[in-house]
N, C-alpha and C positions, 0 to 999 in steps of 0.2 A: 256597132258604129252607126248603122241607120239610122234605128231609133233614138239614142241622140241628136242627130240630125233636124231629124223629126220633131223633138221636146224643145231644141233649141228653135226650130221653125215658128211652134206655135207658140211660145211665149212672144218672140218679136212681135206677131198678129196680136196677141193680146193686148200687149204695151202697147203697140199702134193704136191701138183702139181706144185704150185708155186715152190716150195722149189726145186725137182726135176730138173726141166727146168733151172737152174741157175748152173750149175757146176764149171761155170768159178773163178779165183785166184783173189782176190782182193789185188791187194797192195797199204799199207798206209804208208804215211814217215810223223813223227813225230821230229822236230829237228833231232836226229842225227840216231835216231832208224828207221829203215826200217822193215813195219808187215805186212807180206805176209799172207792169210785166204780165204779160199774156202766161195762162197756165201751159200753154202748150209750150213754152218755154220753160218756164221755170220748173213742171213736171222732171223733164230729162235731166236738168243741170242738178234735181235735188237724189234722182236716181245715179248722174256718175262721182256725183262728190259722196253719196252714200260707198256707193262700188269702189271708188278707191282710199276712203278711209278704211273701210272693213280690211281691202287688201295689205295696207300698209300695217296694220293693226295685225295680221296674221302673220307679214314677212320679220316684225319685230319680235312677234314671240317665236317665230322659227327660229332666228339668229340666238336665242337665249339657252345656255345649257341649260 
C-alpha cells in the first residue's frame, strides 16, 4: 500500500513539472473562430478528457456480456 502511495506521489511531481515547463500560448483557428489557451491549461484538460474517455470506454465494455 505504501509503495503505491509512493508511485502515485511521483507521478503527480512529474505531471507538475510537465505542466509547469510549458507556459507558452497555444493558438487554434477553427473556421472563422480564433482560440488563443496557455498550455499549462490545455495540458490537464487534454490529460482529464483523455482519463475519462478511457474510463467510460472500460465501464462500457464492462457492462457487455
Amino acid at each position: 500500500m505504501k509503495s503505491k502511495l509512493i508511485l502515485i506521489g511521483v507521478l503527480f511531481v512529474l505531471i507538475a513539472i510537465v505542466f509547469l515547463q510549458n507556459p507558452g500560448e497555444v493558438v487554434y483557428r477553427v473556421y472563422f473562430w480564433r482560440i488563443s489557451l496557455s498550455q499549462m491549461i490545455l495540458l490537464p484538460l487534454t490529460l482529464l478528457a483523455g482519463f475519462f474517455l478511457g474510463f467510460s470506454v472500460a465501464s462500457l465494455r464492462r457492462r457487455r456480456p
